[in-house]
FIROVEX-223355 format. One record per residue (C-alpha): residue in three letters; x, y, z. Coordinates in steps of 0.25 Angstrom, whole numbers, plus 2048, in hexadecimal, padded with zeros to 3 digits. Layout:
BEGIN
+--------+------+-------+-----+
: residu : east : north :  up :
+--------+------+-------+-----+
:    ALA :    X :     Y :   Z :
...
+--------+------+-------+-----+
This chain:
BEGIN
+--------+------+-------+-----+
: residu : east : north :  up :
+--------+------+-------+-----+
:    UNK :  D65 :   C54 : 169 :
:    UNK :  D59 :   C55 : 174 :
:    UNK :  D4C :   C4B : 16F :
:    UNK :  D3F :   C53 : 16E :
:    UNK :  D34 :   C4A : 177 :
:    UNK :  D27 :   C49 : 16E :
:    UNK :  D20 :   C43 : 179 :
:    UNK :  D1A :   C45 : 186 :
:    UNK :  D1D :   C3C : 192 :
:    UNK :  D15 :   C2F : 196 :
:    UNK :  D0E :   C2F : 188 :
:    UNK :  D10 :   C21 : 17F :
:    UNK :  D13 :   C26 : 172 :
:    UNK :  D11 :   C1C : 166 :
:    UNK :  D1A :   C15 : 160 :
:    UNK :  D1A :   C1F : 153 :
:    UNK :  D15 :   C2A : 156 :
:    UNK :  D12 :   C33 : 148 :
:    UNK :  D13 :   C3F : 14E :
:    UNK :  D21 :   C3D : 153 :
:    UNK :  D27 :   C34 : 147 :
:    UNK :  D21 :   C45 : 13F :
:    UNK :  D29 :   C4C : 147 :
:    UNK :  D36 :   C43 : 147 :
:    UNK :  D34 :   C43 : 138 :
:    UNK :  D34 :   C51 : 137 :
:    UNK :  D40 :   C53 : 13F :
:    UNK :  D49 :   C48 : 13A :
:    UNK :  D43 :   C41 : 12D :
:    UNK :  D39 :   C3A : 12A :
:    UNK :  D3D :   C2B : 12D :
:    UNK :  D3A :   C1D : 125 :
:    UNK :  D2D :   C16 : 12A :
:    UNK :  D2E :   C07 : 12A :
:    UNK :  D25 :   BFE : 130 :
:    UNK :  D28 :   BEF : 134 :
:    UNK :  D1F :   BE3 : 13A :
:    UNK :  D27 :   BD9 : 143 :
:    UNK :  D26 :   BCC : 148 :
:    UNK :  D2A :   BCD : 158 :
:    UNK :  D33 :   BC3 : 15B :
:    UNK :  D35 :   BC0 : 16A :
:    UNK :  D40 :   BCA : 16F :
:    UNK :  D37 :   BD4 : 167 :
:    UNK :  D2B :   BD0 : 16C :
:    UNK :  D33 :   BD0 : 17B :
:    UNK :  D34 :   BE1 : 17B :
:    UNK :  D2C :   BE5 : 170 :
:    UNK :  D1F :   BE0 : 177 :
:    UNK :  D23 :   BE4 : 185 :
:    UNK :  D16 :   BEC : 18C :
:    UNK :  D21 :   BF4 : 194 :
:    UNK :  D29 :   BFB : 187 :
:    UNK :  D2E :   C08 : 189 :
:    UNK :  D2F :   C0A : 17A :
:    UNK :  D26 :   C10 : 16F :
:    UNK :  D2E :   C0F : 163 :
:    UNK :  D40 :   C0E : 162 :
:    UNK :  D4A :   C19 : 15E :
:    UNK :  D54 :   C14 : 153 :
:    UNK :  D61 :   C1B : 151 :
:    UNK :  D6D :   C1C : 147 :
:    UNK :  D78 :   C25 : 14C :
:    UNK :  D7F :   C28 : 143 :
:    UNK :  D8F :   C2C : 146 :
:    UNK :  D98 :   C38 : 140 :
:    UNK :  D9D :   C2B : 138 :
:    UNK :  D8F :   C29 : 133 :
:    UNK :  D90 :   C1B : 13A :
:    UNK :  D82 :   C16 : 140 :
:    UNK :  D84 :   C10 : 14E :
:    UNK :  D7F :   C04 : 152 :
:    UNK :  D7D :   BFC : 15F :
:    UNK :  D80 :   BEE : 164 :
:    UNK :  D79 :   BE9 : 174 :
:    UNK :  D7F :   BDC : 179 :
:    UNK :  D72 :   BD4 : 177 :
:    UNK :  D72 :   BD7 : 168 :
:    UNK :  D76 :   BCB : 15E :
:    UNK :  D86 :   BCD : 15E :
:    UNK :  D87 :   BD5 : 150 :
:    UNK :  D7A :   BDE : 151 :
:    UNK :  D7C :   BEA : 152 :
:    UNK :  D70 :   BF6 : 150 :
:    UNK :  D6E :   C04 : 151 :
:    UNK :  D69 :   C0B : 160 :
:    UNK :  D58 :   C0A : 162 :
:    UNK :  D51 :   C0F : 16E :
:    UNK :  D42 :   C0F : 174 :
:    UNK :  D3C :   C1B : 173 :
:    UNK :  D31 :   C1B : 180 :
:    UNK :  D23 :   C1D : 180 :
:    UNK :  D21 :   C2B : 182 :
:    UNK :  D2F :   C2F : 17A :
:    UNK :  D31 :   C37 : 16F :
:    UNK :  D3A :   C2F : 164 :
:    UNK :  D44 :   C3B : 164 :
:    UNK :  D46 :   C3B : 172 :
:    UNK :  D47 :   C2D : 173 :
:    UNK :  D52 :   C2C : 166 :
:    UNK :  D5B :   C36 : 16D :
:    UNK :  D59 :   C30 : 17C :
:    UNK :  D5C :   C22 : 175 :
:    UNK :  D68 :   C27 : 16F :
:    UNK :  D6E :   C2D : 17A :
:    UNK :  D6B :   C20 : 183 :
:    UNK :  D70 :   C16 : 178 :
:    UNK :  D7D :   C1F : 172 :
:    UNK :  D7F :   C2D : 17C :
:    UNK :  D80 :   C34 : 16C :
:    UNK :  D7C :   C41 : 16A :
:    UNK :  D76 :   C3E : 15C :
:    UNK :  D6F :   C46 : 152 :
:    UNK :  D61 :   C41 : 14C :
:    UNK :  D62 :   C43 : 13C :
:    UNK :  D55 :   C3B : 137 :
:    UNK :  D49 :   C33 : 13C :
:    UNK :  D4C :   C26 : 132 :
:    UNK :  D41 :   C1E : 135 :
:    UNK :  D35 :   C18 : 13C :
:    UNK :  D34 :   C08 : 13A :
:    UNK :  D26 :   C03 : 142 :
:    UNK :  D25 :   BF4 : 147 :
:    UNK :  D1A :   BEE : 149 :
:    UNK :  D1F :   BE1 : 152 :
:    UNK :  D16 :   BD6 : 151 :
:    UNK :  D16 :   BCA : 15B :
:    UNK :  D0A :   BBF : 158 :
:    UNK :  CFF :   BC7 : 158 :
:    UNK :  D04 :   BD4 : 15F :
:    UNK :  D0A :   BDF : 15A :
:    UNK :  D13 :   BEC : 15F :
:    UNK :  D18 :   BF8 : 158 :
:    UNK :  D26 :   BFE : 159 :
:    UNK :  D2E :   C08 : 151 :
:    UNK :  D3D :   C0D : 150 :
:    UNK :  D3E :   C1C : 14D :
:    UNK :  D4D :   C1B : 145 :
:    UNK :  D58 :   C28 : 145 :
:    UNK :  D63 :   C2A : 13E :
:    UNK :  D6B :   C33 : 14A :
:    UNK :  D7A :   C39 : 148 :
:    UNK :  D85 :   C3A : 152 :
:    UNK :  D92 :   C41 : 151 :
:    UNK :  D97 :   C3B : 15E :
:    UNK :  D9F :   C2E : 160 :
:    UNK :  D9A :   C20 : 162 :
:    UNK :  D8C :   C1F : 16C :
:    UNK :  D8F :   C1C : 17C :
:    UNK :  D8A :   C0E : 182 :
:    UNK :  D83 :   C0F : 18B :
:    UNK :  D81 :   C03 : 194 :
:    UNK :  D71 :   C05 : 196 :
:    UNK :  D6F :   C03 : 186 :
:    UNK :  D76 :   BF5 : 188 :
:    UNK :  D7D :   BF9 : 17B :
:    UNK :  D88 :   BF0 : 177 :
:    UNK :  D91 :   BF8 : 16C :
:    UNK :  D8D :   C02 : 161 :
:    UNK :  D93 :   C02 : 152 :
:    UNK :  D95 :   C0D : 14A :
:    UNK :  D8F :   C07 : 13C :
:    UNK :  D8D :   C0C : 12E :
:    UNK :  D7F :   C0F : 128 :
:    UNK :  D81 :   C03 : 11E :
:    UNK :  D85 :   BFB : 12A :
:    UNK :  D78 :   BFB : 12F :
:    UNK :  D73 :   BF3 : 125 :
:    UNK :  D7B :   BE6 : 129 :
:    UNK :  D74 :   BEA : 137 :
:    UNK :  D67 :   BEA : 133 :
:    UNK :  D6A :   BDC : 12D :
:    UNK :  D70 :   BD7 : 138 :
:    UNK :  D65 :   BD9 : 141 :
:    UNK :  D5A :   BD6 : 137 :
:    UNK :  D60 :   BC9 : 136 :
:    UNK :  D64 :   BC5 : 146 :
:    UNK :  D5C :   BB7 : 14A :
:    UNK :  D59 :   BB2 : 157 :
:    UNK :  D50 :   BBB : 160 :
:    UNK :  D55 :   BC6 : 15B :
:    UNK :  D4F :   BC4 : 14C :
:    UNK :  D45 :   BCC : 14E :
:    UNK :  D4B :   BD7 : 154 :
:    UNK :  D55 :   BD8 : 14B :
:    UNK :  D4E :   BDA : 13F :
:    UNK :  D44 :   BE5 : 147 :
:    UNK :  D52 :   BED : 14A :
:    UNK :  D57 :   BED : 13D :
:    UNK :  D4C :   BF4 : 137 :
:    UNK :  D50 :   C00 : 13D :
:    UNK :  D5E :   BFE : 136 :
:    UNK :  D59 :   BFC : 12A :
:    UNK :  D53 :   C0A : 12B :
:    UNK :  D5F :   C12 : 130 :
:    UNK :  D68 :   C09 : 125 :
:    UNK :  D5E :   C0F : 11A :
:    UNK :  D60 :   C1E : 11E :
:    UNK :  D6F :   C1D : 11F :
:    UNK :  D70 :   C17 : 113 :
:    UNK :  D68 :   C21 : 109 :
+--------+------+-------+-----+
């Protein structure tokens, strides 16, 4: 399924753009808003404040299987048991279609269909007196093909085919990592929590 390119080369688009979350709506639902203030901790704080970031905002996805399973993905420098479901950057002067479909293809080789814009959750990232916005645009996708492809340049590890009510314990299980990866855990699982609500209903 081509992406339609909603922008114009070398132009920085914001974070949200209003004009663009309209026009994904309209095509594919109009998704959950949730907006979340967090405290930085030191590996966020190492990427998230980079001057250099090629990234406006990240594309979540839940592919969903001709089994109705979710895959999930492992990387070798996650905590042994965490497992979560694919994200990618989406550049500054991308459209969030284009960079959902280009992601997908990078991260699993799948030809996937979108079925619904699920949600839009804001961060606002605080870090002593300094603040940056992020936001994940979440999909629920479907795929009538077999397990995704690893690719080496995604330094993924395995993926998991994994029920809805699955994600759940996976959410959990990153909202509750310690170490230095506290804070990064319980940033990823809110887009879990979101996909784990829809698939629920």
């Amino acid at each position: 399924m081509p992406g339609r390119e909603t922008t114009q080369p070398h132009i920085a688009l914001p974070t949200i753009w209003a004009e663009e979350v309209t026009e994904l709506a309209a095509r594919y639902g109009q998704p959950v808003y949730r907006a979340h203030k967090i405290q930085a901790d030191e590996y966020i704080y190492s990427y998230r404040w980079r001057k250099d970031s090629d990234r406006r905002a990240e594309v979540v996805f839940a592919i969903q299987n001709g089994g109705r399973n979710v895959w999930v993905h492992a990387k070798p420098h996650y905590p042994a048991h965490i497992f979560r479901l694919p994200s990618g950057g989406v550049h500054w002067d991308e459209g969030i279609e284009a960079a959902l479909l280009r992601e997908v293809e990078e991260e699993t080789g799948l030809t996937v269909r979108i079925e619904r814009f699920l949600g839009l959750v804001e961060y606002h990232f605080y870090h002593g007196d300094s603040t940056v916005q992020f936001a994940s645009y979440v999909f629920h996708l479907s795929s009538s093909e077999g397990a995704p492809v690893i690719h080496e340049s995604e330094e993924i590890s395995e993926f998991r085919a994994v029920t809805p009510p699955q994600l759940a314990q996976l959410a959990y299980d990153l909202r509750n990592l310690g170490g230095n990866r506290r804070g990064w855990g319980q940033w990823r699982a809110l887009a879990h929590d979101v996909v784990y609500e829809y698939l629920s209903n």
